[in-house]
C-alpha positions as CSV (number, residue, x, y, z in Angstrom):
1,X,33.0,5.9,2.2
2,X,29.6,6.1,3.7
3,X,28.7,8.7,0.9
4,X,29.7,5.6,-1.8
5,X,27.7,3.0,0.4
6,X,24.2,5.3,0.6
7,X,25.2,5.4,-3.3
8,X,25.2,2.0,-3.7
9,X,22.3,1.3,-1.5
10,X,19.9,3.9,-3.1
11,X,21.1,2.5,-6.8
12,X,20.3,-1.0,-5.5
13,X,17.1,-0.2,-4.2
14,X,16.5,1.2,-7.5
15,X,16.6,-2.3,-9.2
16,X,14.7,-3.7,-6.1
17,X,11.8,-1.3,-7.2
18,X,11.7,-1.9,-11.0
19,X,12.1,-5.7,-11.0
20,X,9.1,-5.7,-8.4
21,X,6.9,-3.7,-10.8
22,X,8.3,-5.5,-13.6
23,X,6.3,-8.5,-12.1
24,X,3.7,-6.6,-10.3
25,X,1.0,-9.0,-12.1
26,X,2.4,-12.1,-10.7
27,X,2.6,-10.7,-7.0
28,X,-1.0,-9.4,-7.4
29,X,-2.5,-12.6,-8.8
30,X,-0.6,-15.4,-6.3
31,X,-0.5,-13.5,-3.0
32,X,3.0,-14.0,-2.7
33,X,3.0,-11.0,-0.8
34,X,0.3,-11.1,1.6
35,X,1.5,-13.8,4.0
36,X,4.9,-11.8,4.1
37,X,3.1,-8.5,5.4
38,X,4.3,-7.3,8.3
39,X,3.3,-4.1,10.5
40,X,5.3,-1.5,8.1
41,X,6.9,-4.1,5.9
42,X,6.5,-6.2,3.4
43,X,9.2,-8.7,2.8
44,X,9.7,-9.5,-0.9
45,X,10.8,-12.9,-2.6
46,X,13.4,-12.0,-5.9
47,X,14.5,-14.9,-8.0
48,X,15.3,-12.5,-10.5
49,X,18.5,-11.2,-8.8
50,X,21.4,-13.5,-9.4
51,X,23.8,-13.4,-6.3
52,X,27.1,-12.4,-7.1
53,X,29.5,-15.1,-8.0
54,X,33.5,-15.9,-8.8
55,X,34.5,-16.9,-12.4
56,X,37.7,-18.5,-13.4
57,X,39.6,-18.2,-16.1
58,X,40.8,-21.4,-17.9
59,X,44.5,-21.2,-17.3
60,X,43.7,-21.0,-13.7
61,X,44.6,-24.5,-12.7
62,X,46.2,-25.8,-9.7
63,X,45.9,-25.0,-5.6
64,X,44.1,-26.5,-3.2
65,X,42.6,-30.0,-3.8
66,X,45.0,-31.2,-6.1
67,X,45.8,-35.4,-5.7
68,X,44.9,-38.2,-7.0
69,X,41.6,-39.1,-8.8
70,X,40.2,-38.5,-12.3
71,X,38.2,-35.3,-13.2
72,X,34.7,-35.2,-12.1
73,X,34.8,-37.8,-9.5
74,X,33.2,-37.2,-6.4
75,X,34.5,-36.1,-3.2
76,X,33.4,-36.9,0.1
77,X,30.1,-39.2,-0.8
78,X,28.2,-41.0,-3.6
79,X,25.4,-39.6,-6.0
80,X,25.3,-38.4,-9.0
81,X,26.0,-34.2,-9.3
82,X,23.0,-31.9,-10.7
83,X,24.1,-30.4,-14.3
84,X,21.7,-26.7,-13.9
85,X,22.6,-23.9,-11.4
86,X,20.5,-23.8,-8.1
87,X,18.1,-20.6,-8.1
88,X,19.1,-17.6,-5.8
89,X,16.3,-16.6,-4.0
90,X,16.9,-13.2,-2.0
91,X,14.0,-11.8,-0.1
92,X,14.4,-8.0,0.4
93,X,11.8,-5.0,2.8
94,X,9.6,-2.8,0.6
95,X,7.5,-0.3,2.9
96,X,3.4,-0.4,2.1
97,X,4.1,3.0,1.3
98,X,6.7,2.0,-1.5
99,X,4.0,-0.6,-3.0
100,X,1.8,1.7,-2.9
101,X,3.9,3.8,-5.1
102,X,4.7,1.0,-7.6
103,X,1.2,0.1,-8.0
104,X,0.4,3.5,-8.7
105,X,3.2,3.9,-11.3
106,X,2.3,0.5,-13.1
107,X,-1.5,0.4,-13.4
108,X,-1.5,4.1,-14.2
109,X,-3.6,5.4,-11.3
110,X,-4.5,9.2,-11.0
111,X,-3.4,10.6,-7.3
112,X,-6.6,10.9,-5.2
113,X,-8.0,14.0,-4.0
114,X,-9.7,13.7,-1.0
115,X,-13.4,15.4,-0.2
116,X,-15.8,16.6,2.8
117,X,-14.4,19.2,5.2
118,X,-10.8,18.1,7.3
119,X,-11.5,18.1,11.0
120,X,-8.7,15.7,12.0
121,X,-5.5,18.1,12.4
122,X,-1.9,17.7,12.7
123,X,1.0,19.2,14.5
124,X,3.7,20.5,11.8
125,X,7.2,22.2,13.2
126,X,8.1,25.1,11.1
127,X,10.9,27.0,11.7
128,X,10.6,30.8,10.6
129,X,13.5,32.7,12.2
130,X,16.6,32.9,14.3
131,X,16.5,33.5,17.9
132,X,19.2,34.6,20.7
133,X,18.2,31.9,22.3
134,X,17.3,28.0,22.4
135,X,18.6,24.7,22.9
136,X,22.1,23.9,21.4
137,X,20.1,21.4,18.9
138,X,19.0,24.3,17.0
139,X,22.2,26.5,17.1
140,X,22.4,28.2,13.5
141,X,25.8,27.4,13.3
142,X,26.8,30.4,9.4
143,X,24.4,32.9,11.9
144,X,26.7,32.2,14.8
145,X,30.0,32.6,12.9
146,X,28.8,35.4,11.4
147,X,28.0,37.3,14.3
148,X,31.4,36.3,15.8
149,X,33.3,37.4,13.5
150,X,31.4,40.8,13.0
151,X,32.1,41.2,17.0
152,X,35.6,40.4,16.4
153,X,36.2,43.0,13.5
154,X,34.2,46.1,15.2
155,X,36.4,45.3,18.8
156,X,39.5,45.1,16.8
157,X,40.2,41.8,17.8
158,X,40.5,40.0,14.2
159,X,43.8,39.2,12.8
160,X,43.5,38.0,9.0
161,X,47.0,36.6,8.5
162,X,45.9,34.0,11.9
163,X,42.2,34.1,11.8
164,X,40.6,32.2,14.5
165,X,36.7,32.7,15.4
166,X,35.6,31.9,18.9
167,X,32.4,32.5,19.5
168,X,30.8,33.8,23.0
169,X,27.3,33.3,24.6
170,X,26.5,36.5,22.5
171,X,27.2,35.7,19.5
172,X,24.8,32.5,19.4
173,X,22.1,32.5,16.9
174,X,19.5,29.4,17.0
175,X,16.5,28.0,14.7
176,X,13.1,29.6,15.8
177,X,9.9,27.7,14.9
178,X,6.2,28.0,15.4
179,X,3.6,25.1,15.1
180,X,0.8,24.4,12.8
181,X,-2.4,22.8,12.9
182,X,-2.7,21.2,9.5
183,X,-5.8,19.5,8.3
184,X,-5.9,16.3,7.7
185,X,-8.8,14.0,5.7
186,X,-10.5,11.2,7.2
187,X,-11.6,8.3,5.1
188,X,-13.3,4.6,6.2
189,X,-13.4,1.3,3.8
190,X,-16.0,-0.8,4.4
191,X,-15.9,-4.2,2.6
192,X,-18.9,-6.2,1.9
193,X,-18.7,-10.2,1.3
194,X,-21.1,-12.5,0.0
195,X,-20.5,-15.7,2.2
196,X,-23.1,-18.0,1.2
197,X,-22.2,-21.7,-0.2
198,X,-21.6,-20.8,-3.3
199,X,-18.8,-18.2,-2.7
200,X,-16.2,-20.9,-2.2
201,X,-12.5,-20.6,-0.9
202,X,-11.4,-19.9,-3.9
203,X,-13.4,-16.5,-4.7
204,X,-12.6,-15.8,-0.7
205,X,-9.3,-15.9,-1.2
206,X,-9.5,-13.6,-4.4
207,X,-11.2,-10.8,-2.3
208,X,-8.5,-11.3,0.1
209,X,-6.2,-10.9,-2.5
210,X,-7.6,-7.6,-4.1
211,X,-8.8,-6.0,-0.5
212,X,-4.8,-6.2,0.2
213,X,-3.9,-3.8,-2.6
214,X,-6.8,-1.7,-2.1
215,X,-5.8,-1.0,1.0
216,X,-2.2,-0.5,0.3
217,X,-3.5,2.5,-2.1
218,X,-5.7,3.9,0.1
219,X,-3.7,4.5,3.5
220,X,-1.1,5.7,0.6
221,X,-3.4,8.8,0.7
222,X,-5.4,9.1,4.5
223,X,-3.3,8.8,7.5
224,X,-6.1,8.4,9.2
225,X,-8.1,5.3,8.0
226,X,-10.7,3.0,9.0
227,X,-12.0,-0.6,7.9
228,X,-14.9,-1.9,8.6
229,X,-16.4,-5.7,7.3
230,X,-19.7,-6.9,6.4
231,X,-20.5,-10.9,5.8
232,X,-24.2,-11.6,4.5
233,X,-25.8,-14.4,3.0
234,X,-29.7,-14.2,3.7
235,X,-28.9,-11.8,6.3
236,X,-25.7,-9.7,6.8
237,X,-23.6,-8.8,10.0
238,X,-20.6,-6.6,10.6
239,X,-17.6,-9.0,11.2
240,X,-14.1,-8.7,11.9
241,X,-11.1,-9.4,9.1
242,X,-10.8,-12.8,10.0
243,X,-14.4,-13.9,10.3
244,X,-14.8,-12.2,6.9
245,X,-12.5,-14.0,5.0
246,X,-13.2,-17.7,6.5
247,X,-16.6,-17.5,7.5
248,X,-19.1,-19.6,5.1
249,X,-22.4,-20.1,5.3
250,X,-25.2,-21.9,3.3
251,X,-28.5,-20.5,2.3
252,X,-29.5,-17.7,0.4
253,X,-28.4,-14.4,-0.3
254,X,-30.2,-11.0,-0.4
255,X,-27.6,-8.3,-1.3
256,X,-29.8,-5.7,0.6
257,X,-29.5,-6.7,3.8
258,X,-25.3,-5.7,3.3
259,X,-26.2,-2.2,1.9
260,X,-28.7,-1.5,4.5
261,X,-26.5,-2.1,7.3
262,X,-23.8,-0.3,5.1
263,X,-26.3,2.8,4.6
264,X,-26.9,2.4,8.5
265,X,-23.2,2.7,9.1
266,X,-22.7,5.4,7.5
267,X,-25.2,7.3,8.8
268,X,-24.5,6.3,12.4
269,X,-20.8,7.0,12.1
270,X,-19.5,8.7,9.0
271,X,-20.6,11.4,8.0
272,X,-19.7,12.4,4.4
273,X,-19.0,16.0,5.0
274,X,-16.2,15.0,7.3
275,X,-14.9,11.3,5.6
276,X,-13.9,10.0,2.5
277,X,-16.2,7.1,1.9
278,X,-15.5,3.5,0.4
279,X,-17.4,1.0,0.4
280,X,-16.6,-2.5,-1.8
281,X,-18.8,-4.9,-2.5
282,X,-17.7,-8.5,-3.3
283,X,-20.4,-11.4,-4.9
284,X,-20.9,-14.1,-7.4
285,X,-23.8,-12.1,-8.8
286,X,-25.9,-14.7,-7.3
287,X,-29.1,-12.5,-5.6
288,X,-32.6,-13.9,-3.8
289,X,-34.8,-12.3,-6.9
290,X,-36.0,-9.0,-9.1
291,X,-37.4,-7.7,-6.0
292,X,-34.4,-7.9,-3.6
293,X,-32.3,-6.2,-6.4
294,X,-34.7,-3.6,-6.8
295,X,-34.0,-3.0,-2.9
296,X,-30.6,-2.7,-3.8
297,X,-30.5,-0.4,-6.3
298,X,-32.7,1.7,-4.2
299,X,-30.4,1.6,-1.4
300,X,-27.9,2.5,-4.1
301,X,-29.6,5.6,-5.9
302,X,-30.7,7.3,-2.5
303,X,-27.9,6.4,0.1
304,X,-24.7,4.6,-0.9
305,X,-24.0,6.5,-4.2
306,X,-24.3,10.0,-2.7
307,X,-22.8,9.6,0.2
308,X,-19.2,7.2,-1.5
309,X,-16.5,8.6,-2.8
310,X,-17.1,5.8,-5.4
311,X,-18.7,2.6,-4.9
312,X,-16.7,-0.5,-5.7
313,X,-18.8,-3.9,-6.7
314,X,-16.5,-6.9,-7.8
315,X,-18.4,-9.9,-9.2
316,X,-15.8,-12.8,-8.6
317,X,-16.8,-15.9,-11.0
318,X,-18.2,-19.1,-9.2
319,X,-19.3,-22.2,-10.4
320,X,-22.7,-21.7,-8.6
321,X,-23.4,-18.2,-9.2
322,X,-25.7,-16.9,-11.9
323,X,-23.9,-13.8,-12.5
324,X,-26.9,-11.9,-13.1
325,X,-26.4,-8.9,-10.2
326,X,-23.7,-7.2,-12.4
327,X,-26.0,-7.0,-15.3
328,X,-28.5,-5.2,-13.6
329,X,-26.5,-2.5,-12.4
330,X,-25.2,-2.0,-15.5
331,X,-29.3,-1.6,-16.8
332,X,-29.9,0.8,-14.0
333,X,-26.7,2.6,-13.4
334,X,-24.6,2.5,-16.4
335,X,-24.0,6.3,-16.6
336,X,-23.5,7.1,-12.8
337,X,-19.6,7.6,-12.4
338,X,-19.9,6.9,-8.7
339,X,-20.3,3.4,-9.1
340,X,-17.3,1.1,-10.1
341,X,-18.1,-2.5,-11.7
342,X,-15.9,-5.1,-12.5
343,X,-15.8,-9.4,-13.0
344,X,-13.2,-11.2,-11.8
345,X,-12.9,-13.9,-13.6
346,X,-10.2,-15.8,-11.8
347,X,-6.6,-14.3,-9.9
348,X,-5.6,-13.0,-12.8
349,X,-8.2,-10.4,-13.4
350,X,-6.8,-8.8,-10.0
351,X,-4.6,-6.9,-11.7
352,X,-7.5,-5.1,-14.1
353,X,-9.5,-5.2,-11.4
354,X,-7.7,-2.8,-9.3
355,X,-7.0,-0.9,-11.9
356,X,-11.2,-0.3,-12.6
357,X,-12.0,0.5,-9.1
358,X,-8.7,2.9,-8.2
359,X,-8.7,4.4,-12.1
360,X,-11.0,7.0,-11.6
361,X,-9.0,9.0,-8.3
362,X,-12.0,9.5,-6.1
């Protein structure tokens, strides 16, 4: 019985996971997901799976409720009765490991492999031998018979036409293990935001969106992860994940003041010989002048590019933005395969966004 149910349960986690990457581009582009996460869990709405239902057969007539009245008159109040079938809506748990998984699967993405020396280790349990001793958790049960029964044979003492194995305290046999320090990589995000007035809720909530996914992806591969957030306008600040996504601010903007205290960041606190470096910039493209992005790709050629894994910039489409940032990175850096570019023209381009900045498997 409990054999057929983990059957069942495995088979209809099966159709859980396809119809979710089935419509993988409409989670990713309304956020249906996001306000569902919880710490391990994400909990998953799935109109798509009808709940199961009784049918009747037309000869099946009679039983309960049987009187007077005509067919199709109402029973226990007035109104008029709906002619389409309500919509089942069943909510089910996916880990952030398991849409991690399905993103992976659907937009194609390579596994990453992970750089820089592993100083962070971890305590593995392997077990190598048998022992004569150790706690009854770990008894090796075939080892233990065996030795029983070889006792039993040698001292005469087993019958084959009634054979019945008792073991004694000698003839236990149990597990033996030893433990190893395993490396394990080290990797930070740090997110960058253009908050100025004309990076509106709208593009916010975009970023909010795509970050969510990145994210997912990313502690997919580093158990140990950090994220860090930078707002900027004129002048740029580390913030925490709620100031970054609801903080707006008039003025200005000079992208360089975010990669400086990025670069300044990252050489205060990560070193790339030891982490795994991120860092993703989010903007309408709408920069102070020539001269600031000059700064930038400065900042770009001689710190953030050699020290990232790959460097992420997303150029989310505002009415008030000029656009003109992404061009000029693609003037000055079109060839460098560190550096990741992509528009996002609305929600939808989520989906291909993700795909740009996670494609490569740095």
């Amino acid at each position: 019985m409990v054999k057929r149910i983990e059957k069942d349960h495995a088979r209809f986690r099966r159709i859980v996971r396809g119809k979710v990457k089935k419509n993988l581009r409409k989670y990713i582009s309304n956020g249906e997901l996001i306000g569902r996460k919880g710490k391990k869990l994400v909990s998953i709405p799935l109109p798509q799976i009808d709940m199961p239902k009784f049918r009747y057969g037309e000869q099946q007539t009679g039983g309960v409720g049987q009187g007077e009245g005509d067919n199709g008159e109402p029973i226990g109040g007035e109104g008029e009765a709906g002619d389409q079938p309500g919509q089942h809506i069943m909510e089910v748990d996916l880990t952030v490991d398991e849409l991690a998984e399905i993103l992976g699967e659907e937009l194609e993405l390579p596994k990453i492999e992970p750089r820089g020396n592993k100083q962070i280790t971890t305590l593995k349990t392997e077990y190598t031998g048998i022992s004569r001793s150790g706690p009854e958790s770990l008894k090796h049960f075939k080892r233990t018979y065996k030795e029983a029964l070889k006792r039993q044979i040698c001292a005469g003492l087993y019958n084959p036409n009634c054979p019945m194995i008792v073991p004694i305290r000698e003839d236990k046999r149990y597990r033996s293990w030893k433990l190893d320090f395993l490396p394990e990589s080290r990797a930070v995000i740090i997110y960058m935001m253009d908050v100025s007035g004309s990076m509106g809720g709208e593009q916010k909530e975009i970023v909010r969106m795509e970050a969510f996914w990145i994210d997912a992806w990313l502690s997919h591969h580093y158990k140990d992860i950090e994220t860090r957030y930078i707002a900027h306008d004129a002048v740029a600040r580390e913030v925490d994940r709620e100031t970054f996504f609801h903080l707006r601010e008039g003025g200005g903007t000079k992208i360089s003041s975010a990669y400086s205290v990025c670069a300044e960041m990252i050489e205060k606190d990560y070193n790339p010989a030891d982490y795994n470096i991120y860092p993703f910039h989010f903007s309408d493209g709408d920069n102070w002048g020539g001269e600031d992005t000059s700064k930038c790709i400065e900042l770009l050629k001689k710190k953030l590019l050699p020290a990232a894994n790959i460097f992420c910039y997303g150029q989310v489409k505002s009415a008030y933005g000029s656009g003109q940032f992404i061009k000029n990175l693609k003037e000055e850096l079109k060839d460098d395969e560190r550096l990741a570019l992509s528009e996002i023209q609305d929600r939808d381009a989520i989906y291909d966004s993700i795909k740009v900045f996670l494609g490569k498997g740095k």
